[in-house]
N, C-alpha and C positions, 0 to 999 in steps of 0.2 A: 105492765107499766110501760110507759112510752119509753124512750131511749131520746135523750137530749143529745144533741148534733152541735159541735162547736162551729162559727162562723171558718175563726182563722186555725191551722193547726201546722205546724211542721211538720207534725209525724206520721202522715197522711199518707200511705204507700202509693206507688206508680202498679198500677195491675198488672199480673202476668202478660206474659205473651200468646200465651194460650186466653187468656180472655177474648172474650167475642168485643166487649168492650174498643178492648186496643184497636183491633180492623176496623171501625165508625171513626174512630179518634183519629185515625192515621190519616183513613181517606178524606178525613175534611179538614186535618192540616196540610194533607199534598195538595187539594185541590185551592187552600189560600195561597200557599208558596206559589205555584202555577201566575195568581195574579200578580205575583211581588215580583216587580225588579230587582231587588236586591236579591230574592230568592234562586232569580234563573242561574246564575254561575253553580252555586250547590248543586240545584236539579238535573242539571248538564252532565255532571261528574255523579249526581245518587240518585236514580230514577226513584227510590223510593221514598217513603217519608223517614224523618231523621228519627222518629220513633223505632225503626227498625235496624236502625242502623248499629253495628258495635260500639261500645264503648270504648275509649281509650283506656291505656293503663296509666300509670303514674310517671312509667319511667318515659312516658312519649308525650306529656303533659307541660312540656317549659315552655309558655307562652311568653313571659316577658324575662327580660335580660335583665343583668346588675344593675345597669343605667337606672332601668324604671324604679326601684328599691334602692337606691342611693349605695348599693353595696360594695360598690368598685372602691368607696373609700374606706370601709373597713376593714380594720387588720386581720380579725380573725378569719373577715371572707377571703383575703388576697394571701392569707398564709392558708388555707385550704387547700389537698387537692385538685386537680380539677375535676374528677369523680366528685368529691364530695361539694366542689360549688354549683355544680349542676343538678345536686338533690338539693339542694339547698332551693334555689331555682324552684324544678320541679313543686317543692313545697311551698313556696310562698304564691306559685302562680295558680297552684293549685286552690288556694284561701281564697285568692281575690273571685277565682271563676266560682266557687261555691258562696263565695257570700252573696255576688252576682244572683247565681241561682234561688238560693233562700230569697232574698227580694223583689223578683219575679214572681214566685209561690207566694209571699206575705202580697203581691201586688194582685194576685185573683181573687185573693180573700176579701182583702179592700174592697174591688169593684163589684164581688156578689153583695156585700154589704151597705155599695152606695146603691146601688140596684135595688134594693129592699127601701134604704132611706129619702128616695127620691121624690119629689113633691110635685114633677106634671110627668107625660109619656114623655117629652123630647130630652128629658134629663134621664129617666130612666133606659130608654134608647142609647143614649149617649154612654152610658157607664157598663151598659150591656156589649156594645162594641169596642170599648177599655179592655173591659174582661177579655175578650178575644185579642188585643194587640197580648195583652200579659200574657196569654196562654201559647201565642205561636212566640215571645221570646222564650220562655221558660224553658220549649220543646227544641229552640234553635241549640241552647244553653248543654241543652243534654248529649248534645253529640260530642260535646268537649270533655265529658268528666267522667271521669269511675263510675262506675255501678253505687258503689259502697258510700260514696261521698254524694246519694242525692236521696237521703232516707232520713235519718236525724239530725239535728244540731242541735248543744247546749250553747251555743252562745250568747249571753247575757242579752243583747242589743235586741237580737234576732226575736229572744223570749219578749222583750220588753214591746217590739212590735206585734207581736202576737195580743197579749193583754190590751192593749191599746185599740187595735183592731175591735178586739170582744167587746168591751165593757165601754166606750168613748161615745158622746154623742158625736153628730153632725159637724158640729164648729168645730170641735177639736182636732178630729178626722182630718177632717178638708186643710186646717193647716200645717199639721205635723204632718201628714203622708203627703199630699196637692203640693202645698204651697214649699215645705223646707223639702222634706224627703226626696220629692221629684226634681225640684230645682236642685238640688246639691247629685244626686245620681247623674240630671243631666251631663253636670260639668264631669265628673267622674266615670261615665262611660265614654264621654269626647276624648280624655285623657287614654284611657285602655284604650282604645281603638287606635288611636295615634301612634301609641308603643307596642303595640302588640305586634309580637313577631309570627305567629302564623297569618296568612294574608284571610285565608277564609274566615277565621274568627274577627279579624279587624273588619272585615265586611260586615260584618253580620251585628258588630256590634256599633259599627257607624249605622248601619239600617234602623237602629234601634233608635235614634237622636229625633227625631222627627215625631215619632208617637207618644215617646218620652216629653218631649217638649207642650205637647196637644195636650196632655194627661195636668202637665203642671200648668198654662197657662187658664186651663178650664177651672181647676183649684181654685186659683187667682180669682178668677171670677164669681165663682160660688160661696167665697168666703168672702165676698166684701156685700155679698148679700144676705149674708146671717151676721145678725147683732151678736156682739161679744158683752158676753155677762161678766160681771166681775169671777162670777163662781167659776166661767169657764175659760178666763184669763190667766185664774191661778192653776188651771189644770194644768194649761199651755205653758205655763213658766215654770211648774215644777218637771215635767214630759222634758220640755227640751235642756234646762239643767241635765237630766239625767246622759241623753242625746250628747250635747258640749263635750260632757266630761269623759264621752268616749271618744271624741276625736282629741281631747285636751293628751291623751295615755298613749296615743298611735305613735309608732306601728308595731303593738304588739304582735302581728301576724307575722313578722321577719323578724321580730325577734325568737320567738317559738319555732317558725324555722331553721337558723339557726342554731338554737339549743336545740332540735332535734337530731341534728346531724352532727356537731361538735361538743354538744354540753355533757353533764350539765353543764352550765355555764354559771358562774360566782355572780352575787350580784354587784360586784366591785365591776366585771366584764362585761355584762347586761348596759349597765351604766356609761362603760366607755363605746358600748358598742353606737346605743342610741344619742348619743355624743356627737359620732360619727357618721351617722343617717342624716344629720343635722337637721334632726327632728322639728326641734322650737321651728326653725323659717318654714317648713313645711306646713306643718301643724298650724303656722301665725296664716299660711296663706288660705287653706282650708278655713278657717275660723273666721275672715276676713270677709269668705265668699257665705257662709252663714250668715253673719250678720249685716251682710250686705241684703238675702233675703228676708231676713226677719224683719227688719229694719221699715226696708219697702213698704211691707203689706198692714203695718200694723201703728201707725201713725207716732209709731216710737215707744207705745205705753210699752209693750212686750220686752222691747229692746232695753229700755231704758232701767228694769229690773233685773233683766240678766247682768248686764256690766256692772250694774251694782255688786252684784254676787259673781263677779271675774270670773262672767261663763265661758269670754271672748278669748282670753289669756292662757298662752300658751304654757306649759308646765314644762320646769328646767327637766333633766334627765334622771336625776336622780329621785322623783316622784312617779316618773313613768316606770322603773325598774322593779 
């Protein structure tokens, strides 16, 4: 009996080192680094590919500072000690580089899949050398993180892109990954790289702005050339509902770090924490820049049901908790 092959998968292992595999793989991302500017500072300081390289641990993993997590204002972080605000740290910057990671991996799956979906050679050309920017970020990605933190994830979103991926025609695709996913990542890797306190990571993930951009404005284009069915309008509106309502709940990622290091935490303190993040103005500003993209591309019908359904609206603290 044949063995059915899933397009997108999370749980997808990285082959040994001892694979013959890895040595093809490695030498043909040294040899695209070689063409990248942004690459040469790395290669200068790792003659080799970043596949070979060690992994960090957790405790050498604090990329971004309280600032970027709004944590300087809250109490339970500033009655911490500083051992434990620096795991704290440690943990939250650890989420963001893996959720990072996971959507570069959800982003090869996309591209082999628009590569199968393509309707002339110069689109599938096109989706074919995607695949390749997704795959040298993912490999840049991995020199920043644990071994252990690039194997699974349960995270809801994460799963939700996976399914999406599988089962979604063309239209759907091109607008939930192209047109919101990439436009909204754009703005959110401009952001990491800005705050990011190691200088090689901020590099690397400013290198990233430019492909990311090429990825979502190509979206743009390819969805204003597929007709929107009613049937696949309601797909789009129920998909990104689901989508909203995970940035409506943020940042659970600092709050779970947090109760990692000082909890449990009550949800009386959960409450006052996210209080304190000043979630609402954050979360209003992210929500702003979504539906600044939806809005765009979709002549409003799209828009015009989510706000009905106060997909746009930030949620007080005590619904995020």
């Amino acid at each position: 009996m044949r063995q059915l092959y899933k397009t997108a998968s999370f749980d997808i292992p990285h082959a040994s080192e001892s694979n013959k595999l890895q040595r093809v793989l490695s030498s043909t991302i040294q040899n695209r680094s070689r063409d990248s500017a942004i690459a040469a500072a790395s290669l200068s300081r790792y003659p080799h590919s970043p596949l070979s390289l060690p992994h960090p641990t957790e405790e050498s993993a604090c990329y971004w500072n309280a600032k970027h997590f709004n944590l300087q204002r809250a109490q339970l972080f500033q009655q911490a000690t500083p051992q434990e605000q620096n795991a704290i740290l440690q943990i939250a910057s650890l989420s963001l580089l893996q959720e990072a990671y996971f959507i570069e991996k959800a982003g090869i799956s996309y591209m082999a899949k628009m590569v199968a979906l393509s309707e002339s050679t110069d689109e599938r050309m096109l989706y074919a050398l995607f695949s390749a920017d997704e795959t040298y970020h993912l490999t840049q990605l991995l020199r920043f993180l644990p071994l252990h933190q690039t194997t699974v994830t349960d995270d809801p979103f994460l799963r939700f892109l996976t399914d999406l991926i599988e089962h979604q025609d063309k239209t759907v695709l091109l607008f939930i990954l192209q047109v919101v996913l990439k436009g909204w990542v754009l703005s959110h890797y401009r952001t990491l790289a800005s705050d990011c306190q190691n200088p090689e990571l901020a590099n690397i993930l400013t290198g990233f702005l430019q492909d990311e951009s090429r990825h979502h404005t190509t979206g743009i284009t390819l969805f204003k050339q597929n007709p929107l069915t009613p049937e696949t309008r309601q797909v789009i509106v129920e998909a990104l509902v689901y989508f909203l309502r995970r940035v409506q709940t943020e940042p659970q990622s600092v709050v779970a770090a947090v109760n990692r290091v000082l909890g449990p935490l009550s949800r009386c303190q959960k409450i006052q924490l996210i209080e304190e993040l000043q979630t609402e103005i954050h979360t209003g500003t992210r929500l702003n820049l979504l539906r600044s993209l939806i809005g765009k591309e979709t002549a409003h019908t799209i828009l015009n049901e989510l706000e009905a359904r106060q997909a746009f609206e930030p949620l007080p603290a005590y619904l995020c908790a």
